[in-house]
C-alpha positions as CSV (number, residue, x, y, z in Angstrom):
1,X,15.6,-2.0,-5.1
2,X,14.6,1.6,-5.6
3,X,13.0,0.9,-8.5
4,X,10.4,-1.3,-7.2
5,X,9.1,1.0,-5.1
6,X,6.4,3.3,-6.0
7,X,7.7,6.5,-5.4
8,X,12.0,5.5,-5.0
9,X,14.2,6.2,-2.6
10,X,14.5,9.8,-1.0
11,X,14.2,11.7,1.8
12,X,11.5,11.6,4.6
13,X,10.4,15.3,3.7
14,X,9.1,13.8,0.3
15,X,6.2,12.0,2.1
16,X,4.7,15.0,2.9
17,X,2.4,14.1,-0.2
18,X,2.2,10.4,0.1
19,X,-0.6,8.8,1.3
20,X,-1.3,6.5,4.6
21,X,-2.0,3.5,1.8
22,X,0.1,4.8,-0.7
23,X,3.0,4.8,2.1
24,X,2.0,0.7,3.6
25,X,1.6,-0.3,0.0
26,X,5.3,0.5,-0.8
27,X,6.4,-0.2,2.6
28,X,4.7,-4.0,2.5
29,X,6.8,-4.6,-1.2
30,X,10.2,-3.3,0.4
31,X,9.1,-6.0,3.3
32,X,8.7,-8.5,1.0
33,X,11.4,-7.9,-1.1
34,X,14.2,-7.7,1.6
35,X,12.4,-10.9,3.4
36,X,13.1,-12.8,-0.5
37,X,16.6,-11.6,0.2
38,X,16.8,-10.6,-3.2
39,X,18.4,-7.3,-3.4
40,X,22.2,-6.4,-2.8
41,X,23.4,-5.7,0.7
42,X,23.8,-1.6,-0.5
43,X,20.3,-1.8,-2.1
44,X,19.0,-3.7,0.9
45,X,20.5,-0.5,3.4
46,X,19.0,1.7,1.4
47,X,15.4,-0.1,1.1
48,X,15.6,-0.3,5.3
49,X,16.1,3.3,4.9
50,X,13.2,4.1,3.2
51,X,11.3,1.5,5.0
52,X,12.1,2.8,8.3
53,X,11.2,6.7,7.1
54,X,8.0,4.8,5.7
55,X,7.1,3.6,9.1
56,X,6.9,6.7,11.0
57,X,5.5,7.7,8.0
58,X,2.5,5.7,8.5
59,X,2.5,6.0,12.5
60,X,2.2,9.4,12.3
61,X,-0.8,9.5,10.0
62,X,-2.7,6.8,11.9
63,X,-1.7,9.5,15.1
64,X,-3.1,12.3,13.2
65,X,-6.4,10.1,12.2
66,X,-6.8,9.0,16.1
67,X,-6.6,12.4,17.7
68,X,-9.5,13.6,15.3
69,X,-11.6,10.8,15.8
70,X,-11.5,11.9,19.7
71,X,-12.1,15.3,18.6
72,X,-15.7,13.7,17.7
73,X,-18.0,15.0,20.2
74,X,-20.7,11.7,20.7
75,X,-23.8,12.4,22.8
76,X,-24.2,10.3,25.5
77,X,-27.7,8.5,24.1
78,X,-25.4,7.6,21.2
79,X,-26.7,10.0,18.4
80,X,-24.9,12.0,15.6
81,X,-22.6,14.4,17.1
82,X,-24.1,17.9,17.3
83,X,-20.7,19.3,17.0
84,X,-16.7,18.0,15.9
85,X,-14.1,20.7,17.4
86,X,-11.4,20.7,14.5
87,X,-8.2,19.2,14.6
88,X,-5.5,21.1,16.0
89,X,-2.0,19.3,16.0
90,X,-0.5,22.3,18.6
91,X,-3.0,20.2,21.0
């Protein structure tokens, strides 16, 4: 199984450098490939792993990507924002 994933089996710190699509991409084909039931019971462990690690993965980049969004300043008559304050994840 950890060969048909695009970037193997490992730990969580490894995402650091994956990217949100990158991350659902190889998430979606370990879905698939456990759902096919077409991987050993140790391979299938170790794809739920990785799956799982994916998933937080992924829901804390789309966390990340929301709090900047409402960092967006939008004037009230709907124009371009004069101003964004940056991101700041100690917030």
């Amino acid at each position: 199984m950890a060969n048909d994933t695009a970037s193997g089996t490992g730990s969580p710190a490894d995402l650091a450098g994956i990217s949100f699509e990158d991350a659902l991409r190889e998430l979606e084909t370990i879905v698939a490939s456990l759902e096919r039931g077409d991987v050993s019971l140790d391979d299938a462990i170790t794809a739920f792993e990785r799956g799982t690690a994916l998933k937080a993965h992924c829901q804390a980049r789309l966390e990340e990507a929301r709090m900047k969004v409402e960092q967006i300043r939008v004037p009230a008559e709907g124009a371009a924002p004069d101003t964004a304050t940056p991101f700041s994840a100690d917030e």
